[in-house]
Every structure is written in structure tokens, then in C-alpha cells.
C-alpha positions as CSV (number, residue, x, y, z in Angstrom):
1,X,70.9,-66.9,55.1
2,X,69.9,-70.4,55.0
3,X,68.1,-69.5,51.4
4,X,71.1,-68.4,50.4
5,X,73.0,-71.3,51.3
6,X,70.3,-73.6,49.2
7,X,70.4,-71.3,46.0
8,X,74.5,-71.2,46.5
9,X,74.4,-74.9,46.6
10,X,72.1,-75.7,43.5
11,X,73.9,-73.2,41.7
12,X,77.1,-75.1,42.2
13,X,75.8,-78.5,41.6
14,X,74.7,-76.7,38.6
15,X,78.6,-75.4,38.0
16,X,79.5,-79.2,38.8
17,X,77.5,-80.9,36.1
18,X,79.3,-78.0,33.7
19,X,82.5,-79.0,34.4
20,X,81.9,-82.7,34.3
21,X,80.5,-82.8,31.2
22,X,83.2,-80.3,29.6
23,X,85.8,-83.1,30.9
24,X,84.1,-86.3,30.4
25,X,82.7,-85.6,26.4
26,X,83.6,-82.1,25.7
27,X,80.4,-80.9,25.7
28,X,79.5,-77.0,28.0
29,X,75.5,-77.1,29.1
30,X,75.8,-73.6,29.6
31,X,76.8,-72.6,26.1
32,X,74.6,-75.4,24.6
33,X,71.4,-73.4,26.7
34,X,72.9,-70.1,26.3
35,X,75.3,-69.3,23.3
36,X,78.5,-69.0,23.4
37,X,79.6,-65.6,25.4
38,X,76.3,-64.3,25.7
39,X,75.6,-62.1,28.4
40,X,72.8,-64.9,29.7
41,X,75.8,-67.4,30.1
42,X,78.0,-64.4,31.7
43,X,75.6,-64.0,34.6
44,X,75.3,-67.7,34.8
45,X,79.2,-68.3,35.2
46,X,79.3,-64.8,37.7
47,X,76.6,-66.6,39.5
48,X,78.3,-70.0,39.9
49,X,81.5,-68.2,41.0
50,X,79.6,-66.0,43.2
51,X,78.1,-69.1,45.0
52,X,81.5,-70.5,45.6
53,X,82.8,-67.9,46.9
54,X,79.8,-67.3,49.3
55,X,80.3,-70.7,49.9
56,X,84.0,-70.5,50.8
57,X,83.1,-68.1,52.9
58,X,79.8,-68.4,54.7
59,X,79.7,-72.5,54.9
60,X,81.4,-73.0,58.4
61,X,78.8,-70.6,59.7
62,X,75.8,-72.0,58.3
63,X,76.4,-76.0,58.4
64,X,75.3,-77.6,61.6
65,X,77.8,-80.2,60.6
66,X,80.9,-77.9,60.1
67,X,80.0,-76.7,64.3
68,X,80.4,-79.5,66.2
């Protein structure tokens, strides 16, 4: 599980640096790397979500911080 919380967490600072860049200069990573639409930068968005959600849900259980 823990793996899973490291990939989960890379692959939203990953999401993160996305978004910022979109909003700061307009500029996606992922379609720069990827093309636009292509089914590489599908599973890279479905991952991102997917490691937010797993996040959403799993984080309380996994953070040593979140239990005391």
C-alpha cells in the first residue's frame, strides 16, 4: 500500500505542475510530451485522476500524520 501511496503522490505532483503551468503561461506538459488527445496523454490524465481519487480515499489510512 505504501508503494501505492508514493506512485499516487508523484503522479499528482506530476498533475500539479500540469495545472500550474496551464494557468500561469498557458502552456499543458502533457500534450507538449504527448500530443494532443492521444491515447499516451489519456492514460496519463486517467492515471492522475486515478491517484487522486486513491488518494481521497486511502490517505487517512496510510499517513502516520493523518492518525494521531
Amino acid at each position: 500500500m505504501k508503494v501505492l501511496h508514493m506512485i499516487s503522490f508523484i503522479l499528482l505532483a506530476i498533475g500539479w505542475l500540469n495545472w500550474w503551468l496551464v494557468g500561469i503561461f498557458d502552456f499543458n506538459l502533457v500534450t507538449f510530451l504527448f500530443w494532443e488527445m492521444s491515447m499516451l496523454s489519456k492514460i496519463v490524465y486517467i492515471l492522475v485522476w486515478a491517484s487522486a481519487v486513491f488518494e481521497i480515499i486511502f490517505h487517512p489510512m496510510i499517513c502516520k500524520a493523518c492518525k494521531k
